[in-house]
N, C-alpha and C positions, 0 to 999 in steps of 0.2 A: 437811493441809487446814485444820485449827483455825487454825494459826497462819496461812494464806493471809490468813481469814474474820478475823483478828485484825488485820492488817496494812491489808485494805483497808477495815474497821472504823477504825483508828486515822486513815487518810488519808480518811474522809470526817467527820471531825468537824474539819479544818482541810485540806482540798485544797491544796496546795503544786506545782507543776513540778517533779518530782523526778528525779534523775540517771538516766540512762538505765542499768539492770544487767543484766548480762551474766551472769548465775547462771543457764543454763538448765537447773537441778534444782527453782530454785525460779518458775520461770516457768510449765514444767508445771504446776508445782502452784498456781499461783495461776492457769493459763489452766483448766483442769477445776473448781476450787473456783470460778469466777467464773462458769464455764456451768453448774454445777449449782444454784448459787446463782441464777442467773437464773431455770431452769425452775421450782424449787420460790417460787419469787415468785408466774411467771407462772401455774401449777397454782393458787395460794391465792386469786388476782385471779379468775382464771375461775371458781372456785366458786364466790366471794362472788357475782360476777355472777349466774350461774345460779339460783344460791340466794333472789336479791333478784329476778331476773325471774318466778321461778317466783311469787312470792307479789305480784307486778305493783308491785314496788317502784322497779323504775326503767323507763325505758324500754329497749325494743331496738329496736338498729339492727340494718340491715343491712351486714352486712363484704365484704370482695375477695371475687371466686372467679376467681383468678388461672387455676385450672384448666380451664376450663371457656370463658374467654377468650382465653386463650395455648395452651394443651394443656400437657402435662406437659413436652416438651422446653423451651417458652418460658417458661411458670413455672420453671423449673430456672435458664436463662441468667439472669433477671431479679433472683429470691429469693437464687438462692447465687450468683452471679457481680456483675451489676450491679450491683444495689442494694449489697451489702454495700463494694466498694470509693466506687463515688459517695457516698454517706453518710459513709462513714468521712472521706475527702477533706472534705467539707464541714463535719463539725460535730466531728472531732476532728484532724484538724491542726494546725489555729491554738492547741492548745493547749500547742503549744510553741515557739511564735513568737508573740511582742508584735507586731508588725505584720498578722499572721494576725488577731491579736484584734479589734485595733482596726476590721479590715474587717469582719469577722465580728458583730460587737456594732452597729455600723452598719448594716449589710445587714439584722438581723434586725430591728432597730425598725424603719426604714425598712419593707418587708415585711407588719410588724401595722400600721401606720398603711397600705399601702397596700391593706389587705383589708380597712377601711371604705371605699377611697373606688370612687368609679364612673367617673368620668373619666381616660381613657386618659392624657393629656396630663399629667394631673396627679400620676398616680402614676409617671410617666415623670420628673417634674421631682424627687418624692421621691427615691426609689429616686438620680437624678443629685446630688442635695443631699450626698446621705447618702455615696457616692463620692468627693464632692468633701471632704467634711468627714472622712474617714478619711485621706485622701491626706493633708491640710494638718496633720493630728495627727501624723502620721508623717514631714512633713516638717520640723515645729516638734521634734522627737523629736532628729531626726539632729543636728537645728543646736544644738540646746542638753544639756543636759547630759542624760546617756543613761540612765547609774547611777540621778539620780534617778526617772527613769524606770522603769526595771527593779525598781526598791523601790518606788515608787507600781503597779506593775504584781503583784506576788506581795503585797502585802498588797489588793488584790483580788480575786484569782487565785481564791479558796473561790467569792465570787457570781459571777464566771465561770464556772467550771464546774459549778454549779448551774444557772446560764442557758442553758449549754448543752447540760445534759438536760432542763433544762422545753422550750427550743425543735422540740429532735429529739422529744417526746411530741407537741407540738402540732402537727406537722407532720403526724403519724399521722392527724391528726381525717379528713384528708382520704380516708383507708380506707375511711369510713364515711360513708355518704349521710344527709343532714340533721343529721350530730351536730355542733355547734358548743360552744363552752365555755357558752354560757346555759343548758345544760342539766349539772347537778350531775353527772351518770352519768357523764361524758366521761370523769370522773376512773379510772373501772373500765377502758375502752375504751382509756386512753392510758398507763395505769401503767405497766406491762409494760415497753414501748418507751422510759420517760423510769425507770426502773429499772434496764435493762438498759445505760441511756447510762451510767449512774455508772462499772460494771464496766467498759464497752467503753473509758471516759475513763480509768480508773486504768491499764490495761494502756498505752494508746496512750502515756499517761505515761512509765509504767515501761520498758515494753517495746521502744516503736515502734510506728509505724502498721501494718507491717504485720502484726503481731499482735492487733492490736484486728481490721483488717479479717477477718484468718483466722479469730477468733472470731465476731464476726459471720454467716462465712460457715458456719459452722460447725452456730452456733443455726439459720440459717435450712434448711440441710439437714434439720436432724432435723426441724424444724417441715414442711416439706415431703415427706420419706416419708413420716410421718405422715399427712399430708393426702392423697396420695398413693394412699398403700393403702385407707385409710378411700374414697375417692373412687372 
């Protein structure tokens, strides 16, 4: 486990697309070292929170009550079946395709420019802009020389996938009724889920997607008997 926590210690102080390995002695041990590592985050984030609302240091929101709206069968399909493959699909795939990226990095500015604006029409022309300016990257890509491509692409690759655990956190805000980033707390409310992207990205790396999604599906089981029984 040390050496897991050492390894995926080493690959977040320079994030790299790294070979896909086939050691499944050391996959175990980096898929258990990466979901323990997650909860004991998640466990420290939720204190501090408690801790600081108890003493009316930040605000509280209100979160899901998946249970209560779905029942426990549709929380179940949603938390460990859905969500954990569609996310996965979305915000770690492309991490191992330049083409993937380029949509991906697109999509999401497009997206925070479209969550100012108000008009249908306009955020419809974004959103198409932004489509159209990924395609033509990718198709200036094909035509001209690729190599330098793929080397302007891995000496990026670290703020890529830093942006794409800040995105997968901010998308969470939406958990939560009136929390938006102008409020500093967000940051307790979304750690968790842009914490647990780093691990979910390094496996999908390492391992494959479907390994990231099985972790995933994984965390969100425990987190849901949990809930579950308490409930």
């Amino acid at each position: 486990m040390k050496k897991s926590l050492q390894l995926f210690y080493s690959f977040l102080k320079k994030p790299q697309p790294l070979k896909f390995s086939h050691n499944r002695k050391e996959l175990v041990k980096d898929f258990f070292s990466i979901l323990l590592l997650n909860f004991c985050f998640a466990i420290l984030l939720l204190s501090v929170l408690s801790c600081f609302a108890h003493f009316n240091l930040v605000n509280v929101y209100e979160g899901p009550n998946f249970l209560n709206e779905y029942g426990i069968i549709g929380t179940f399909i949603f938390v460990c079946i859905f969500a954990p493959i569609s996310e996965e699909l979305v915000f770690r795939w492309h991490l191992k395709d330049i083409n993937g990226t380029i949509y991906f990095v697109s999509l999401s500015i497009a997206i925070i420019i479209v969550s100012y604006l108000s008009n249908s029409w306009i955020k419809f022309a974004v959103v198409t802009i932004a489509l159209l300016a990924a395609a033509n990257v990718i198709s200036s890509i094909r035509t001209k020389n690729r190599f330098l491509s793929i080397r302007i692409w891995k000496k990026a690759y670290p703020y890529l996938f830093y942006f794409t655990a800040l995105i997968f956190g901010l998308v969470h805000l939406s958990n939560y009724k009136d929390l938006s980033i102008t409020d500093p707390s967000f940051v307790f409310y979304i750690g968790s889920q842009a914490f647990g992207a780093l691990g979910l990205g390094y496996i999908r790396i390492k391992n494959g997607l479907i390994y990231a999604i099985l972790l995933h599906a994984l965390y969100n089981f425990i987190c849901f008997s949990i809930l579950a029984i308490v409930h």
